[in-house]
C-alpha distance (Angstrom), angle and dihedral (degrees) to the residues before:
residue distance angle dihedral
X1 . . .
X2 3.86 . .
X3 3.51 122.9 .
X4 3.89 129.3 -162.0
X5 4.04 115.0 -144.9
X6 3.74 110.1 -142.0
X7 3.88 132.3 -151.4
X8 3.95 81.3 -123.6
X9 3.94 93.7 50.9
X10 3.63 89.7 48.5
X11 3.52 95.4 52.0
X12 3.81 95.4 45.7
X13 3.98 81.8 55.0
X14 3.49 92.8 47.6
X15 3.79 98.1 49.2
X16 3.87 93.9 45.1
X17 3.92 91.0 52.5
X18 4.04 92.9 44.7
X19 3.80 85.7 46.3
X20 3.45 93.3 53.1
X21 3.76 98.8 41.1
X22 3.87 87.4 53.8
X23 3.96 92.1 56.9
X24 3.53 88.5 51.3
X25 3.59 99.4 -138.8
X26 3.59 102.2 134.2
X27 3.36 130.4 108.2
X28 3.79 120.7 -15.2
X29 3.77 147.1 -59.4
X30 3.80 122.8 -142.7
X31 3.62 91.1 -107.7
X32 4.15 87.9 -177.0
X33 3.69 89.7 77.7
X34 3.90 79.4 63.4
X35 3.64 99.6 56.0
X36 3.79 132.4 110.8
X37 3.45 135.5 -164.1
X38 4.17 115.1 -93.4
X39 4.02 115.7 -13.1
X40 3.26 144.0 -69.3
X41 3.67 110.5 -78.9
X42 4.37 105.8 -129.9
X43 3.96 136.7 133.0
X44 3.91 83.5 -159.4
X45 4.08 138.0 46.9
X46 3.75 116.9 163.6
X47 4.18 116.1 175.9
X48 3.95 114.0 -169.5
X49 4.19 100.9 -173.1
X50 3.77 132.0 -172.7
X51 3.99 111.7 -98.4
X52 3.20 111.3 -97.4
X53 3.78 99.9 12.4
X54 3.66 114.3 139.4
X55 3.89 104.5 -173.7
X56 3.85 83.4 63.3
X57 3.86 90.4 68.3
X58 3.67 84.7 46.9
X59 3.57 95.8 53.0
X60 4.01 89.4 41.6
X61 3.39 92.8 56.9
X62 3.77 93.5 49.4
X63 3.99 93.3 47.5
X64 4.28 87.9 45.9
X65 4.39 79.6 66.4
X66 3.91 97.7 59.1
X67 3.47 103.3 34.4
X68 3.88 139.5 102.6
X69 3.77 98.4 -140.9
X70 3.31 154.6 33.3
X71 4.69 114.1 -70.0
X72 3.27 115.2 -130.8
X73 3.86 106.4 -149.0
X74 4.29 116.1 -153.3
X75 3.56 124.9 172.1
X76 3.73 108.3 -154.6
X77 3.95 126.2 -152.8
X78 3.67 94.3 -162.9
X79 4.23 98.7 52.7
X80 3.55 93.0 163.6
X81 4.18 103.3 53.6
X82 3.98 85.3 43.5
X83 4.38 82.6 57.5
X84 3.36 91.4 38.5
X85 3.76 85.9 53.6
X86 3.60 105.0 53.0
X87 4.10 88.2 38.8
X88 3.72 101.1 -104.2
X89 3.85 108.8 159.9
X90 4.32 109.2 -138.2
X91 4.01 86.9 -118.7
X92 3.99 88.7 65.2
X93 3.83 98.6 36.2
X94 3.71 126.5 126.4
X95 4.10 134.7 -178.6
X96 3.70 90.9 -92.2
X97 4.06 141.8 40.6
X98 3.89 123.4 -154.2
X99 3.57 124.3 -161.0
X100 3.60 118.7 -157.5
X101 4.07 120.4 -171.6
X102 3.82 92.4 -71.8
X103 3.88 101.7 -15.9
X104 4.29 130.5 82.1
X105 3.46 113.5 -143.4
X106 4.19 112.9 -167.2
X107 3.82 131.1 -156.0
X108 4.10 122.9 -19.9
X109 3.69 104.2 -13.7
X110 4.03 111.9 175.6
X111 4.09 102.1 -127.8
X112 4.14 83.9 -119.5
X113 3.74 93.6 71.6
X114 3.80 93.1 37.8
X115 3.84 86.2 54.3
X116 3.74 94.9 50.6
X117 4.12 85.6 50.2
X118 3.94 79.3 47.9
X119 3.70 91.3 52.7
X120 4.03 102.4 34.6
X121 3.41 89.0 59.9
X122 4.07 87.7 -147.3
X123 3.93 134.5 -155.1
X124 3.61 87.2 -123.3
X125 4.37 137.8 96.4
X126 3.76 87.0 -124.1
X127 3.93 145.5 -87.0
X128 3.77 135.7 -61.8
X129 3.85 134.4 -161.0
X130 3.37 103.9 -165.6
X131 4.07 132.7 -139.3
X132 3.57 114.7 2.6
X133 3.68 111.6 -75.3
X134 3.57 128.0 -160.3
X135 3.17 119.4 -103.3
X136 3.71 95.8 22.8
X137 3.75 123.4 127.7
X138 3.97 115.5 -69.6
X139 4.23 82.8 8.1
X140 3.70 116.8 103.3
X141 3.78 117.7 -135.2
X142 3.97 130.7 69.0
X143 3.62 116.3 -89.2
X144 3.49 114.7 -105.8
X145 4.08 105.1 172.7
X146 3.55 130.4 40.4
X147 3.76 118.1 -86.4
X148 4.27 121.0 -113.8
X149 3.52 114.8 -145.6
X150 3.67 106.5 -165.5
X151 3.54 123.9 -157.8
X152 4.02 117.6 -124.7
X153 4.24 125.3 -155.0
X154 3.23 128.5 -10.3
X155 3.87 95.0 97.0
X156 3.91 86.1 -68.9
X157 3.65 104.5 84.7
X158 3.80 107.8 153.4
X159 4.09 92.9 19.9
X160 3.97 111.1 126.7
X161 3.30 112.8 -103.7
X162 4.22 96.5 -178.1
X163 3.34 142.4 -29.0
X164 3.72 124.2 -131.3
């Protein structure tokens, strides 16, 4: 059977590929340069996800390997009131939001920094990486620019709080 490529087919080809090139979802990270030693010491772990979002399952799966307890895994239809609940400004949103015990954790995070937040112990509602970065755990890609960690709450909402 013959079939006739069209401007309009190669568009629709094109735009799916950019599309997905942009998200960064294909292919795979080296998520070992993300690893810490033991897990991530929490009674609770809550993910709400975008429908449809794969690099969420990716990141899930890679957050189920350092932690203490059980993930609960929620995709949300209304993304932006669950931000807007847990005080995460649109400039340092993500695809996903992680609750741990008393702390939000939003976008990518490498387990080391949510350890240290673990550890520290600080005067803040949690940390956010925000996009989804190449290169970043669950994100395909290499990374290419340092990672922002932004701090959320706590009167410091935006503030740095390290730079990978």
């Amino acid at each position: 059977m013959e079939r006739t490529v069209t401007r309009r087919g190669l568009l629709r080809v094109g735009a799916t590929t950019v599309t997905l090139g942009i998200a960064g979802c294909l292919g795979s990270s080296s998520e070992d340069e993300w690893d810490i030693e033991g897990t991530l010491a929490v009674t609770n772990a809550q993910q709400y996800s975008s429908p449809g979002c794969s690099c969420c399952g990716r990141y899930a799966s890679y957050l189920r390997d350092h932690l203490d307890t059980t993930l609960g895994e929620t995709e949300t239809e209304d993304v932006a009131d669950l931000k807007r609940q847990h005080g995460i400004p649109s400039d340092l949103q993500s695809c996903h939001t992680l609750v741990l015990d008393e702390y939000v954790v939003e976008g990518h995070v490498p387990v080391e920094i949510i350890a240290t937040m673990l550890d520290e112990e600080p005067a803040i509602d949690g940390i956010a990486l925000p996009g989804m970065p190449a290169g970043s755990p669950g994100m395909g890609g290499t990374k290419s620019d340092t990672f922002t960690v932004y701090k959320l709450g706590g009167g410091k909402t935006g503030n740095v709080y390290t730079e990978i």
